[in-house]
C-alpha atoms as an extended CHARMM CRD file, in Angstrom:
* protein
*
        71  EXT
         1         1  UNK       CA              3.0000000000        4.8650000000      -30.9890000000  PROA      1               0.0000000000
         2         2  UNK       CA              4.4980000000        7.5490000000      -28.4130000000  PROA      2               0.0000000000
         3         3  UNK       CA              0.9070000000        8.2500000000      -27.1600000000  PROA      3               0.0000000000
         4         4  UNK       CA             -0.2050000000        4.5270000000      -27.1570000000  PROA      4               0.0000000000
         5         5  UNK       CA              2.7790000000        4.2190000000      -24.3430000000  PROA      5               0.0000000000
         6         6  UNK       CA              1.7190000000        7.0580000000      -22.5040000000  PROA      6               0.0000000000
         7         7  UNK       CA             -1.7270000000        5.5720000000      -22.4370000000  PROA      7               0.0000000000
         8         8  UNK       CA             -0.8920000000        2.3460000000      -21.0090000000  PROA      8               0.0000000000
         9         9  UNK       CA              1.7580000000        4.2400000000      -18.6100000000  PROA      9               0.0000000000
        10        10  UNK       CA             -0.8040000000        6.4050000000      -16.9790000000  PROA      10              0.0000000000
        11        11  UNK       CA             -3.4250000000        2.8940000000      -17.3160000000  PROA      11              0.0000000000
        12        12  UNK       CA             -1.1780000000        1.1150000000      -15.1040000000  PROA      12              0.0000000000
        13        13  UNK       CA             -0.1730000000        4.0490000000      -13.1360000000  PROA      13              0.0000000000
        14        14  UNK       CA             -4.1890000000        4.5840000000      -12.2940000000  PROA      14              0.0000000000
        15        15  UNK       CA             -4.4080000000        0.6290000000      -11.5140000000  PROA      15              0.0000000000
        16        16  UNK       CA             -1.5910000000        0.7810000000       -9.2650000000  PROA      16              0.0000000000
        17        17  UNK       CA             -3.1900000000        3.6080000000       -7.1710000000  PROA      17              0.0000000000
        18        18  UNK       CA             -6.5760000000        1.9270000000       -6.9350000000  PROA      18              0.0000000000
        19        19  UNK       CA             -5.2700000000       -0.7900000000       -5.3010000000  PROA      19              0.0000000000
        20        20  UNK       CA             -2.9090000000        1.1350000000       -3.0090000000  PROA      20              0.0000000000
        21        21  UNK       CA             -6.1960000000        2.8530000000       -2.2970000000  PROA      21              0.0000000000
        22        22  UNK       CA             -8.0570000000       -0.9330000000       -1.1360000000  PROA      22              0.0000000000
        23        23  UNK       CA             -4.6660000000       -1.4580000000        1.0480000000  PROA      23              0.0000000000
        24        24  UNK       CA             -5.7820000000        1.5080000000        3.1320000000  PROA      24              0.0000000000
        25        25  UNK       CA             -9.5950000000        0.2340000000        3.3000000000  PROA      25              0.0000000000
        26        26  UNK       CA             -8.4550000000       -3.1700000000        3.9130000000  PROA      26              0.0000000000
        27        27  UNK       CA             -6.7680000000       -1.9950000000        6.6920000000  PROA      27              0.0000000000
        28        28  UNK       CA            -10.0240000000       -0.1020000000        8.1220000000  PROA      28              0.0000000000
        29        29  UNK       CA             -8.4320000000        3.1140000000        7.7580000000  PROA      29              0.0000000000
        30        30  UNK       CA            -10.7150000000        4.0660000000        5.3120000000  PROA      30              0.0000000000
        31        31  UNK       CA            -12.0380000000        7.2670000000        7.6190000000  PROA      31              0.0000000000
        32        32  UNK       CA             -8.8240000000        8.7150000000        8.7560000000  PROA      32              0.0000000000
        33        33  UNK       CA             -7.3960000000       12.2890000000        7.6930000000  PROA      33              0.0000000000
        34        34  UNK       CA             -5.4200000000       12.0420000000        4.6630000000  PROA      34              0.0000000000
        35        35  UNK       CA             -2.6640000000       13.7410000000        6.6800000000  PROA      35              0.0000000000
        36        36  UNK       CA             -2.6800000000       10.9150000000        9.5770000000  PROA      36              0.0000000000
        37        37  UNK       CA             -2.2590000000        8.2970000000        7.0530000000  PROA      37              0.0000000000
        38        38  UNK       CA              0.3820000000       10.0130000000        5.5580000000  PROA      38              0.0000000000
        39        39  UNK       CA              2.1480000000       10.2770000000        8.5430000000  PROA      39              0.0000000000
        40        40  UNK       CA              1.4740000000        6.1390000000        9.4400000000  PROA      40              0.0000000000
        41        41  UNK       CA              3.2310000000        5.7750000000        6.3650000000  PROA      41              0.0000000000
        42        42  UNK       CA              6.6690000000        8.0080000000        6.9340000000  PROA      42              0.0000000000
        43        43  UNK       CA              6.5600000000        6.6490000000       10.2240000000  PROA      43              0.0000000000
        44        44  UNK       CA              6.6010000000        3.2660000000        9.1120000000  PROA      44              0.0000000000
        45        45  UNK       CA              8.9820000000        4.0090000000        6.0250000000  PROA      45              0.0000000000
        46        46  UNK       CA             11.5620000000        4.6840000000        9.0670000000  PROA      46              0.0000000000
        47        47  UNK       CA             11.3520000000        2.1730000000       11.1500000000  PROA      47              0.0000000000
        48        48  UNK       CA             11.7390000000       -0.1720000000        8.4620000000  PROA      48              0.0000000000
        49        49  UNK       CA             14.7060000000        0.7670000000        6.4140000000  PROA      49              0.0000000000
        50        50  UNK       CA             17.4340000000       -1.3280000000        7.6800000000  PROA      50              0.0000000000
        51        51  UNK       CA             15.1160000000       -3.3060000000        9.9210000000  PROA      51              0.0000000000
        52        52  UNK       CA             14.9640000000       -6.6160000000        8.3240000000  PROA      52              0.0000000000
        53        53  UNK       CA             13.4050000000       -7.9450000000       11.7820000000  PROA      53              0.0000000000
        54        54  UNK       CA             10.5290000000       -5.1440000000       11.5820000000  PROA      54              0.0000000000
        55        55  UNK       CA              9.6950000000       -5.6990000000        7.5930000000  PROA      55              0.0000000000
        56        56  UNK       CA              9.2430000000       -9.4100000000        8.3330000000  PROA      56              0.0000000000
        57        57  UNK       CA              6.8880000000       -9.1820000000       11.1230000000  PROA      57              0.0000000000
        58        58  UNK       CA              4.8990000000       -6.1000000000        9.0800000000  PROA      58              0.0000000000
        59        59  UNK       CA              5.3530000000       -8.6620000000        6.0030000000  PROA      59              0.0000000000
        60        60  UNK       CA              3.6960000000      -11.2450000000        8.4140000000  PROA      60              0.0000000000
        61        61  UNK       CA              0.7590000000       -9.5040000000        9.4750000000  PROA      61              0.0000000000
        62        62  UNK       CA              0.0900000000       -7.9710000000        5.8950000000  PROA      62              0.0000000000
        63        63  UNK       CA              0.3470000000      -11.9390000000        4.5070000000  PROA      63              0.0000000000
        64        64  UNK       CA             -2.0910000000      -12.9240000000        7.3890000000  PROA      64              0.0000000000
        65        65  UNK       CA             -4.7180000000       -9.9630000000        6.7250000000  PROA      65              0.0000000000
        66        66  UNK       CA             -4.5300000000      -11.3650000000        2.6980000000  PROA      66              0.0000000000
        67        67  UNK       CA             -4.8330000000      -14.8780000000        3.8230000000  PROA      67              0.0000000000
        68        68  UNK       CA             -7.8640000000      -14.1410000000        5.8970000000  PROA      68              0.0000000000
        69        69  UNK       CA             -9.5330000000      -13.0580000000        2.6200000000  PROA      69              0.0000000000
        70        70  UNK       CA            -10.1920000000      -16.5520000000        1.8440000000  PROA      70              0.0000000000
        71        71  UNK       CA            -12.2160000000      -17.0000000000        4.7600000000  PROA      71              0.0000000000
């Protein structure tokens, strides 16, 4: 049973990487250094936290990118 879980733990855990992976390629970043992308993301971690102004317009532009997949 124990290794069942740990199955579908490191399942989902794969999953959730492969699609943090097409956020980054859906984004057209998929070129960059590894480090530079790292560092868009601290950066971004910042400015956010406590910024409900900045997550919202972020929030907006990530819904819009998503919405444009339907096109």
């Amino acid at each position: 049973m124990a290794k069942t879980t740990t199955t579908e733990a490191r399942k989902k855990d794969t999953r959730e990487k492969i699609e943090l992976g097409g956020l980054i390629v859906k984004a057209g970043l998929r070129y960059e250094k590894r480090s530079l992308l790292l560092g868009l993301l601290i950066d971004a971690s910042k400015r956010i936290r406590g910024d409900e102004t900045e997550k919202a317009r972020l929030a907006a532009i990530g819904a819009e990118a998503f919405g444009n997949d339907a096109e």
